[in-house]
C-alpha positions in Angstrom: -14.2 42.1 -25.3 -11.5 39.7 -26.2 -9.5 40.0 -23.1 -12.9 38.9 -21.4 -12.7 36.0 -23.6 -9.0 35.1 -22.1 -10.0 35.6 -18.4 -13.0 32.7 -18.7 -9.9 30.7 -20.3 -8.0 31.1 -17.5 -10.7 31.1 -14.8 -11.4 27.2 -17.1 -8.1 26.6 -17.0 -8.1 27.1 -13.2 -11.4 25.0 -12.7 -9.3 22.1 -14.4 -6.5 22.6 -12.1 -8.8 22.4 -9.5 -10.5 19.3 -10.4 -7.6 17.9 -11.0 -6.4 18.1 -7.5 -9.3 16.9 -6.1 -9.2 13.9 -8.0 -5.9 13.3 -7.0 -6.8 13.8 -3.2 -4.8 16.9 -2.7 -7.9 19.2 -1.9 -8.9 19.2 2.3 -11.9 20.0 3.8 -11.9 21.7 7.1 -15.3 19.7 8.0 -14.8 15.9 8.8 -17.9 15.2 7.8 -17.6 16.7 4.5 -14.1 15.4 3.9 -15.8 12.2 4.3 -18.5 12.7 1.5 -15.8 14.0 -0.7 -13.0 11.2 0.2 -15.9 9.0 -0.9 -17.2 10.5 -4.2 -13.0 10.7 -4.8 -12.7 6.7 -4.7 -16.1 6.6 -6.7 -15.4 8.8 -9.5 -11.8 9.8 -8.9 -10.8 8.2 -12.6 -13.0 10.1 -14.8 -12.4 13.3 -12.5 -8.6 12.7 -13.2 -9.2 13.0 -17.7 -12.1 15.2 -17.2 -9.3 17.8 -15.5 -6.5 17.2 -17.8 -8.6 17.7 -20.4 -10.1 20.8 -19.8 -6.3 22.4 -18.7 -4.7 20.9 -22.4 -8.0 22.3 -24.1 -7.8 25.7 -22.1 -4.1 25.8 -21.8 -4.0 25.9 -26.0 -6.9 28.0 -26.3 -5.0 30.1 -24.0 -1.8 30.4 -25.9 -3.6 30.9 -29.4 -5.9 33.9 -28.0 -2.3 35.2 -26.2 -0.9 35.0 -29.7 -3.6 36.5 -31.8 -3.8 39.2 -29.2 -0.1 40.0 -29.7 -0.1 40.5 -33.4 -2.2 43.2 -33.3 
């Protein structure tokens, strides 16, 4: 059950990693029309999308690396 626990960690920590790209502009699209909507939402929104990523990887990424610990000492 715990090591359950650790893969929605990482599959967080990946969603933050994700977001974070996309915020940062690095995520294509292979539609033109929805790179447009997204390029768009980006300039809108693309400051809060930048802390809301780093946030959840530095939240996930020490979450991560307690559970990793507490798993090893058993």
């Amino acid at each position: 059950m715990e090591y359950i626990g650790l893969l929605f960690e990482i599959l967080l920590t990946a969603i933050g990693v994700y977001v974070y790209l996309f915020s940062r502009g690095f995520v294509r699209s292979g539609n033109p029309e929805t790179q447009e909507k997204a390029e768009a939402f980006r300039q809108s929104n693309g400051w809060w999308l930048r802390i809301a990523g780093l946030a959840l990887m530095a939240f996930m990424g020490s979450s991560m690396v307690l559970h990793i610990m507490e798993l090893m000492r058993r």
